[in-house]
C-alpha positions as CSV (number, residue, x, y, z in Angstrom):
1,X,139.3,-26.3,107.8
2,X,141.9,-23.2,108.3
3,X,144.8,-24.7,109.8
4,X,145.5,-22.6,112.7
5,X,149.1,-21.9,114.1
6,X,150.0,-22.0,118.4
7,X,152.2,-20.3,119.8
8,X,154.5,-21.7,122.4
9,X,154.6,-18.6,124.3
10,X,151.0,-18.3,125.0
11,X,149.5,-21.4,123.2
12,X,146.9,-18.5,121.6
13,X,145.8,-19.8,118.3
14,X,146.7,-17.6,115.8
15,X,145.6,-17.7,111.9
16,X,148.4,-18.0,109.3
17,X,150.4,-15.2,108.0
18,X,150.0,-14.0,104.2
19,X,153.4,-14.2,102.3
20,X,154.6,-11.1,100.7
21,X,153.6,-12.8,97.3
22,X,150.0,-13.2,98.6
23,X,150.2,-9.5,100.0
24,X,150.9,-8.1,96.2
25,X,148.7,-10.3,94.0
26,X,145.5,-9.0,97.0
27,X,146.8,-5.6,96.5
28,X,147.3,-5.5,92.5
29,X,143.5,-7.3,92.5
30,X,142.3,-4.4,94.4
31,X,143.7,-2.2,92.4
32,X,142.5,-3.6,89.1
33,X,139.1,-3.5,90.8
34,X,138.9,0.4,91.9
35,X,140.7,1.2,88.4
36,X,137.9,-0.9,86.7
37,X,135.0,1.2,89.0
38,X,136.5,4.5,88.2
39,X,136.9,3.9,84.7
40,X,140.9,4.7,84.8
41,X,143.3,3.3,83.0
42,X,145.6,0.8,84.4
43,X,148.8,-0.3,82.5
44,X,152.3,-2.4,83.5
45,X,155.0,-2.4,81.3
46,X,158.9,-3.2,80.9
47,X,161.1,-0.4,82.4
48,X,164.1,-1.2,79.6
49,X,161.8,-1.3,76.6
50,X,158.8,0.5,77.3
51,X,156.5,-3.1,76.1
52,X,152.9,-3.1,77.9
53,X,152.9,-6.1,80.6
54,X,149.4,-6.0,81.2
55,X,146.6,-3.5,80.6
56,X,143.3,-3.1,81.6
57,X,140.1,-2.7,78.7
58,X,140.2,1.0,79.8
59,X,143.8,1.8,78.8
60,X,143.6,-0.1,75.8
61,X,140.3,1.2,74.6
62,X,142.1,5.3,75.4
63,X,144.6,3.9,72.7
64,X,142.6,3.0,69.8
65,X,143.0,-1.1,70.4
66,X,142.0,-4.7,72.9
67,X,144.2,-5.5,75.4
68,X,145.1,-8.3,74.2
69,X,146.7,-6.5,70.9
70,X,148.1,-3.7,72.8
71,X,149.9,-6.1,75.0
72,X,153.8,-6.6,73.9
73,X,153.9,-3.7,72.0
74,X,154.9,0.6,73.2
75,X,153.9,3.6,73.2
76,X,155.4,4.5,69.6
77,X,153.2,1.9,68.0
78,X,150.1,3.9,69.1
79,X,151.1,7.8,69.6
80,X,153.0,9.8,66.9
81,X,156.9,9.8,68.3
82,X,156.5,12.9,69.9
83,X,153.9,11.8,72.2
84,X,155.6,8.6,72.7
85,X,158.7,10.1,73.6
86,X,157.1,12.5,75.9
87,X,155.8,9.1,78.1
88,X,158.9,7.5,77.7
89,X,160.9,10.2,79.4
90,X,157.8,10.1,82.0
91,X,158.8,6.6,82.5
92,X,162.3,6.8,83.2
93,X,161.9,10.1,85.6
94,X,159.8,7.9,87.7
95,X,162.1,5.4,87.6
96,X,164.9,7.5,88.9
97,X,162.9,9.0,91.4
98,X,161.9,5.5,92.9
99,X,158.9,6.9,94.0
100,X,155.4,7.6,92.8
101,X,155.5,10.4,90.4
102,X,152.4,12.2,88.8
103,X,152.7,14.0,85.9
104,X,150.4,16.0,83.5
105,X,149.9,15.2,79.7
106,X,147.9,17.2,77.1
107,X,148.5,15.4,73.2
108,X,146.4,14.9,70.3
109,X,144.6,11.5,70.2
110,X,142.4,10.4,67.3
111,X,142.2,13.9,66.4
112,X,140.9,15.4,69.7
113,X,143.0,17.5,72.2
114,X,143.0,15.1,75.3
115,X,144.4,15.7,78.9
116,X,145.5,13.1,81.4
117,X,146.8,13.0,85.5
118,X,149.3,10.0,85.2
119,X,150.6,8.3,88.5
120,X,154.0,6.2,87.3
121,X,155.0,3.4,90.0
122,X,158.5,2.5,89.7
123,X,159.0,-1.5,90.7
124,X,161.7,-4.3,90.4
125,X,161.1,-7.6,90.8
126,X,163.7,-9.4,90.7
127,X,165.9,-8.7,87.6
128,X,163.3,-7.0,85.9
129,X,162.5,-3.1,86.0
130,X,158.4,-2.1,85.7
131,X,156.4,0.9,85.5
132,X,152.9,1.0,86.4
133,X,150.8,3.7,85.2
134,X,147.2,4.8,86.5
135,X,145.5,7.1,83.7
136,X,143.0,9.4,85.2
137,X,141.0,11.7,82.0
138,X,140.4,14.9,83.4
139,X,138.2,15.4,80.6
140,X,135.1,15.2,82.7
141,X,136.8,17.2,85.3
142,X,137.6,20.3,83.1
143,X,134.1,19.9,82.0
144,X,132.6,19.9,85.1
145,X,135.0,22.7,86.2
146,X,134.3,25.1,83.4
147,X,129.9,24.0,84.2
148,X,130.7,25.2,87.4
149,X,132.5,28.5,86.2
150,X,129.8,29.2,84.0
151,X,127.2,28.8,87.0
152,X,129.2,31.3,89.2
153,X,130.0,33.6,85.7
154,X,125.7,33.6,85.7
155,X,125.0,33.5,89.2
156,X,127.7,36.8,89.6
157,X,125.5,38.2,86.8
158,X,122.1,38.0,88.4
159,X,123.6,39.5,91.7
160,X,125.0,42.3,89.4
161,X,121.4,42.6,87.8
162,X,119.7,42.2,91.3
163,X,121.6,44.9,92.4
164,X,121.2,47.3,89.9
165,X,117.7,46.6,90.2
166,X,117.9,47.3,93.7
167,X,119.7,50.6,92.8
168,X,117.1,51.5,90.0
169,X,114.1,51.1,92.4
170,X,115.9,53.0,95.0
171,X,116.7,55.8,92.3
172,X,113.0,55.9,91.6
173,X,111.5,55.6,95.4
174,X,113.7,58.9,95.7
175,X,112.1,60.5,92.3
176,X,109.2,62.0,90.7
177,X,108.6,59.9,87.8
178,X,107.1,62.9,86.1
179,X,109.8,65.2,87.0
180,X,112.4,63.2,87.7
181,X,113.4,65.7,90.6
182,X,113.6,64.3,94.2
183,X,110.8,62.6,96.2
184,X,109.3,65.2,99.1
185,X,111.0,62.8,102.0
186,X,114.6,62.7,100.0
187,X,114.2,66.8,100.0
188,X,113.4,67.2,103.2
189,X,116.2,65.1,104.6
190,X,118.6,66.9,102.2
191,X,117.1,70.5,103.7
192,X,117.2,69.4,107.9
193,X,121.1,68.5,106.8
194,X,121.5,72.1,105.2
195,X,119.9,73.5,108.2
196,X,122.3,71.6,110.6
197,X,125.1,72.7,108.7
198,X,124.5,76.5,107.8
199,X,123.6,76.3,111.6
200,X,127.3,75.3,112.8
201,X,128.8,76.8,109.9
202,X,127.0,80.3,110.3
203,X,126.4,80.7,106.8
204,X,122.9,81.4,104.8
205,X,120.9,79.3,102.1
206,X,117.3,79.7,100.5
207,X,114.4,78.0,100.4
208,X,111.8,78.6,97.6
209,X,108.1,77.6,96.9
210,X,106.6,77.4,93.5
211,X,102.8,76.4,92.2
212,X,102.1,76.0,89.0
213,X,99.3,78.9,88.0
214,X,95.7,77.7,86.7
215,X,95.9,76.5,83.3
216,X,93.9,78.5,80.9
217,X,90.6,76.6,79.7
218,X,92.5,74.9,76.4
219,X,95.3,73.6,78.7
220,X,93.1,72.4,81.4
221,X,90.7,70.3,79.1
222,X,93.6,68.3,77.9
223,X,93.6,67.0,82.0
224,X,96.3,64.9,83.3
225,X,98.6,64.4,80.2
226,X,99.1,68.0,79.9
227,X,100.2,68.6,83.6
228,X,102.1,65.5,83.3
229,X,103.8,67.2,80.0
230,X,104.2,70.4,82.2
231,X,105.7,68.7,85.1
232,X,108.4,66.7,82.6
233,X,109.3,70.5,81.2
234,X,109.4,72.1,84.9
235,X,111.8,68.6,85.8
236,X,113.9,69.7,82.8
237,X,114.0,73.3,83.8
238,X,114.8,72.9,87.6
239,X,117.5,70.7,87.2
240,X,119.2,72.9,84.4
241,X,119.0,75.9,86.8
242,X,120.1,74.6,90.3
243,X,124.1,73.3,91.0
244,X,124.9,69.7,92.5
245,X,124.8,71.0,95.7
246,X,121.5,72.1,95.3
247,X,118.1,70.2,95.6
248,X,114.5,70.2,94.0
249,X,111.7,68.2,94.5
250,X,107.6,68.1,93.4
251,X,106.0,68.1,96.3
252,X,102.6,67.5,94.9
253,X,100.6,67.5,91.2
254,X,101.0,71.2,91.0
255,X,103.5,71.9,93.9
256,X,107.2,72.2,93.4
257,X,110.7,73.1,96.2
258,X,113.7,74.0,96.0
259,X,116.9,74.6,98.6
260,X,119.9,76.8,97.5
261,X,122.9,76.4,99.1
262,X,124.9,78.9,100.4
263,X,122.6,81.3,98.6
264,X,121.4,84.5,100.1
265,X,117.8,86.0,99.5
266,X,118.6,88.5,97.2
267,X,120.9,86.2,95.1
268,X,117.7,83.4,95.6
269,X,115.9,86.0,94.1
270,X,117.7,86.9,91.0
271,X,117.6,83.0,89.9
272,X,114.1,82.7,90.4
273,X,113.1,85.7,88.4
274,X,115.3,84.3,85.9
275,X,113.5,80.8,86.0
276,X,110.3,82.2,86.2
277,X,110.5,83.8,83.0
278,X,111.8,81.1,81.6
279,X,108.8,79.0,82.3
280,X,106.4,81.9,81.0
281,X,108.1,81.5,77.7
282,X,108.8,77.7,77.8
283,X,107.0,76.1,74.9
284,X,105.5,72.6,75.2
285,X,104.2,70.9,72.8
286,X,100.7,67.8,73.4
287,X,99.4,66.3,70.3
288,X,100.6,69.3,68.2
289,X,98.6,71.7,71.2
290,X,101.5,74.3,72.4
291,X,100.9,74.2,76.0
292,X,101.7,77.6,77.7
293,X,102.2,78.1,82.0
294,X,103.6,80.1,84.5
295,X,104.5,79.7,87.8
296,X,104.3,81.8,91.5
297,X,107.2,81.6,93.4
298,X,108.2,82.7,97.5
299,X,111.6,83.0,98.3
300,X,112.8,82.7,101.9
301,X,116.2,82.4,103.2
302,X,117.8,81.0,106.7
303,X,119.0,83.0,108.7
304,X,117.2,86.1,107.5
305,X,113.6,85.5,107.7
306,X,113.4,82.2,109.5
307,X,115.6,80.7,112.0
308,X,114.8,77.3,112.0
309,X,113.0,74.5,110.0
310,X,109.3,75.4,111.1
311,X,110.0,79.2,110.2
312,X,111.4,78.7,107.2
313,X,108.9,76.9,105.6
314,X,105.8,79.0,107.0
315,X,107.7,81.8,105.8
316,X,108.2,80.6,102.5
317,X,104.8,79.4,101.9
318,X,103.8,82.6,102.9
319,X,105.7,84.3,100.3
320,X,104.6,81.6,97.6
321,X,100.7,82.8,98.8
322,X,101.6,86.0,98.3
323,X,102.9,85.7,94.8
324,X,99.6,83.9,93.8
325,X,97.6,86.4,95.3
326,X,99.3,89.0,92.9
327,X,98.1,87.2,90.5
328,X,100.7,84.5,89.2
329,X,103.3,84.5,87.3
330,X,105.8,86.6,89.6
331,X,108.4,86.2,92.4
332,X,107.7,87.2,96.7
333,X,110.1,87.6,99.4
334,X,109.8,86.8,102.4
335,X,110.0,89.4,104.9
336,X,113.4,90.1,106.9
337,X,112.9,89.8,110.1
338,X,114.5,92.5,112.6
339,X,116.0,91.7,116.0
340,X,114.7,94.3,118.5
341,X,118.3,95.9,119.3
């Protein structure tokens, strides 16, 4: 039975007190124990020669060797001098720091690159001097460091492909795929802003129409890959005759738009005779088949024959129906219209 102690004071039992001595070996125990768990390597060793003490299997397996042979002997017995020389100085800063120092130590060791986290405990008890070293490889921990780099390297990736897939399908919900011009609800958004601004600004822009006029009977048997060829060269030709402010769309199969800015209708005019003559005389080419078309086209322009978005487009489909009812293959103005004075 546990011998247990009174007080005089109180008469409380109380259990007996652990010496110092018993204090250090529980502690050095425990720590043998969490070292052993961890798989870190433990070493004590002579301050004034640098001999191991006591090791644990981990520190003595790091060097090459059993505890039992590495026990008595240094660093320099093990590690080229260099290396050694590098722990000894360790040693003796911890030493004359009194405290617990970490350091960080990258050598060769049976021929691989290693790197260790080494906490030195600086000790005396009674005339002699020790150090205590806790080895920590951070082998694993680079390892598991540069796995998670690589994780966040890919996972940055696939946000940088999601979002240029994002950016691709939103380039092509706003495009003809024939074309490649604008989508019908991209131009008109881009035509109510030139409206709102020509509006405040009091200055002028066009709006112009265009169908595609009825194939001849060669073209039109070759069916939906020759309007589809047709509709690539009209894509090709629109966009090489407007400006960046400008817009163009295909409104439907045969159907095609386009806004001028800060264009007036007789300037709307010249660029559209000059495009349509282009398209009379654009050669496209199906399965060795030269595919020939033309196109009508109605010019109107804010604020001379429309003033506001309604207007403008009756007036310009007007003029387009005009065109076609000419016969094709030719441009129609809308008409000016005259304020009573």
């Amino acid at each position: 039975m546990t011998p247990l102690i009174v007080t005089e004071r109180t008469g409380t039992p109380q259990p007996p007190r652990m010496d110092s001595v018993a204090s250090d070996a529980l502690l050095a125990q425990a720590l043998l124990a969490h070292a052993q768990q961890q798989g870190l390597a433990l070493g004590v060793k002579s301050a004034d020669d640098g001999r191991y003490l006591s090791v644990n299997a981990h520190l003595a397996s790091l060097l090459g060797t059993d505890a039992a042979s590495l026990v008595g002997h240094t660093d320099a017995d093990w590690l080229d001098a260099g290396t050694a020389a590098l722990l000894r100085a360790a040693d003796h800063t911890a030493l004359a720091q009194g405290s617990a120092l970490t350091s960080d130590h990258k050598f060769e060791l049976n021929g691989e690159r290693r790197d260790f986290k080494v906490l030195r405990v600086a000790s005396v008890q009674g005339d002699q001097r020790l150090i205590c070293s806790l080895w920590q490889d951070m082998a694993p921990q680079r390892q598991r460091d540069a796995q998670l780099r690589l994780a966040l390297d890919q996972l940055e990736q696939q946000q940088r492909a999601n979002e240029a897939l994002r950016l691709d399908l939103s380039e092509h919900s706003l495009r003809d795929q024939a074309s490649g011009l604008n989508s019908r609800a991209h131009f008109d958004d881009q035509m109510r802003r030139e409206l709102d601004l020509s509006t405040r600004e009091h200055r002028e822009f066009a709006l112009v129409y265009m169908a595609l006029d009825p194939f001849n009977d060669r073209v039109a048997a070759l069916g939906a890959r020759a309007l589809e060829r047709i509709c690539e060269a009209m894509g090709r030709l629109l966009r090489g005759n407007t400006r960046a402010m400008d817009a163009s769309c295909r409104t439907d199969d045969r159907h095609f738009a386009v806004l001028l800015s800060g264009v007036g209708l007789a300037t709307a005019h010249s660029r559209m005779e000059g495009l349509r003559r282009q398209c009379a005389t654009q050669i496209v080419m199906l399965d060795g088949e030269e595919l020939g078309f033309s196109v009508a086209m109605g010019v109107a322009s804010f604020p001379h024959t429309a003033h506001g978005h309604d207007e403008l487009i009756a007036a310009c489909a007007a003029a387009m129906a005009e065109a076609q009812r000419r016969g094709g293959n030719t441009v129609a103005l809308a008409s000016i219209r005259f304020e009573a004075g």
